[in-house]
C-alpha positions, 0 to 999 in steps of 0.5 A: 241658895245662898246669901248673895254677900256670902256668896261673894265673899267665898269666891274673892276667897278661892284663889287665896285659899287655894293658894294655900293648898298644896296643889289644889286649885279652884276648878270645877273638877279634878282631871282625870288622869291626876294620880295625886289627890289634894285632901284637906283633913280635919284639925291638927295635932289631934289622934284623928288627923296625925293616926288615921287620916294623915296616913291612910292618906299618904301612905295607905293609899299608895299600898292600896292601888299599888303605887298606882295613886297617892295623895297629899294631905293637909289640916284645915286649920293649918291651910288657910282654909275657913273651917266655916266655909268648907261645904262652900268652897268644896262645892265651887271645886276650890277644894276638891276634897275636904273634911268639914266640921259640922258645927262650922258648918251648921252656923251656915246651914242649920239642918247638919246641927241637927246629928250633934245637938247640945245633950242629944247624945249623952253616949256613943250608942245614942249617936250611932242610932242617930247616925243610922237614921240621920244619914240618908238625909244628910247624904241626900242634902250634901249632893242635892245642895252643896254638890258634895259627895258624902264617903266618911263621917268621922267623930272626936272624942266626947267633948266635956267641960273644962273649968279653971275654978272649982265647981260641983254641977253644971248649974254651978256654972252660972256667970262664967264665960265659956268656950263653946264651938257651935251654936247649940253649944251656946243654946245649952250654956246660955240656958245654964246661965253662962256667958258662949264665947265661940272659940276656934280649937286652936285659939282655946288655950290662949283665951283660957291663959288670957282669962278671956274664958274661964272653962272650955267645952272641948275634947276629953283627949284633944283638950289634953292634947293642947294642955288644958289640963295645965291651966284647967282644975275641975272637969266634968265627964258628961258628954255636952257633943262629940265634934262630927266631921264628915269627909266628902267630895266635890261632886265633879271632883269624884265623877271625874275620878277613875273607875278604880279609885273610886271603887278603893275609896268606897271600899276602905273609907267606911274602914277609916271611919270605923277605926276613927270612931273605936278610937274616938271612944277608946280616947274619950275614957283615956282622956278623961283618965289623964286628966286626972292622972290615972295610971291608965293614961298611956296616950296622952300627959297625966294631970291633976284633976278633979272629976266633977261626977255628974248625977242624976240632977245634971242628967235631967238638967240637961235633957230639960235643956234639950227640949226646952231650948236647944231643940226649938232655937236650932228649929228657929234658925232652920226652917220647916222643912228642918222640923220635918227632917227631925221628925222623920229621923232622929225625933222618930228615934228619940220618941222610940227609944225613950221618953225623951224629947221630941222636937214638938 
């Protein structure tokens, strides 16, 4: 259960909230002859929102049922929505449906910063056994504790370091302040020797113009998108995480769904998610080629960067992080039951599949 304050503060916030949503209102249901959905979607402005989730939404759906159902759909971060209160305010029913971050989240439920730890997934391949083996706990979780139904897992491209000032590796990085988004994020850079500064998407480029920080841990494509390459010199590839969002539903909102739609949503959102992650992968090779100013670069603005390779040093440095820190201190602010989730999921599949760190 929740903190009593918390809980309190999420219902003084539902009627603003709601306010903010188009339609949406906090109940505990959805009736069940509504023929528009309310869904709250992910960040704005980025590939995943305005090139699958924005029209599958309000297009793709209609064409699907027949014009039978619709929907309307909103960024997160443009609806009044506190993105580290999503599950919280999905399981009121204040959103119905909705696309939380899990590195929002995890700062108030520490067991879903368990898929997407700071140097854990060091490719997509790595991630998607994770995934695989994760999943089933993670959908048991949201039912049984937050009463949301869990029907897509969606992924930004890799998020990289951004730095205004040249450096050659990431223990170079030392002293510098740095934009992270979750928690483990923080455990890897303060471990390097830097400063965390948690920094909302939007508000990135205003504290790196402001010097507030000086480099910024964020998508390799989505940080072209805002114009990081405009204000940032050096950048280095190596995936730090890769930004999960899952999408799900309040449970009496689904329940209350009809028969059909229901057995649409089952059948397309796996295909949503599977075009998010293909181009989630395809972006994080284009951003970091536009960066630099590839000719490659057909999606996004070309800059003028410089790619700090990463070698072997970076790799062990990180994966010494990873056992040594950001492993035991997201152990600390979970519990044990969070030590058994990650022995029976991803801690099982790190053990299989290579020497790596094991939560122990």
């Amino acid at each position: 259960m929740y903190e009593r304050p918390i809980r309190l503060l999420i219902m003084a916030l539902a009627m603003w909230v709601s306010s903010g949503l188009a339609g949406a209102q906090p109940l505990p249901a959805m009736p069940v002859q509504a023929q528009k959905l309310q869904i709250v979607g992910g960040l704005a402005n980025v590939h995943q929102y305005v090139r699958n989730e924005e029209p599958f939404w309000t297009r793709e759906l209609s064409r699907l049922t027949a014009g039978k159902y619709s929907a309307d759909i909103a960024p997160f971060d443009r609806s009044g929505v506190p993105g580290e209160l999503m599950l919280q305010l999905m399981e009121l029913g204040v959103v119905p449906f909705g696309t939380a971050l899990l590195s929002l989240s995890s700062s108030q439920l520490p067991a879903l910063g368990a898929l997407d730890l700071a140097g854990l997934n060091p490719d997509i391949a790595s991630l998607r056994r994770h995934l695989a083996a994760f999943r089933p706990h993670l959908q048991k979780m949201l039912r049984e504790q937050q009463s949301v139904e869990l029907l897509a897992v969606y992924i930004y491209p890799a998020q990289v370091m951004f730095c205004k000032r040249p450096f050659t590796g990431l223990n170079d990085l030392q002293g510098r302040r740095i934009r992270i988004s979750s928690p483990t994020q923080a455990d890897l850079v303060s471990a390097l020797g830097a400063v965390p500064v948690l920094v909302g998407f939007n508000q990135i480029m205003a504290n790196m113009q402001s010097g507030n920080t000086e480099c910024a841990v964020t998508g390799a494509m989505s940080g072209n998108t805002i114009g990081l390459h405009e204000v940032s010199t050096h950048y280095h590839p190596m995936p730090i995480s890769w930004g999960i969002a899952i999408f799900g539903a309040n449970l009496d909102a689904w329940n209350a769904l009809p028969a059909d739609l229901q057995a649409v949503l089952k059948r397309e959102l796996p295909k949503l998610e599977a075009n998010i992650w293909a181009e989630s992968e395809r972006e994080t090779a284009e951003g970091l080629a536009c960066n630099r100013g590839d000719s490659s670069c057909t999606g996004g603005r070309k800059g003028k960067m410089k790619e700090v390779a990463y070698t072997r040093a970076d790799t062990e440095r990180v994966q010494e992080i990873l056992r040594d820190a950001v492993i035991p201190r997201w152990q600390q602010r979970c519990n044990q039951r969070c030590q058994n989730l990650w022995d029976t999921t991803i801690g099982a599949v790190l053990q299989a599949n290579s020497p790596r760190p094991s939560a122990r």
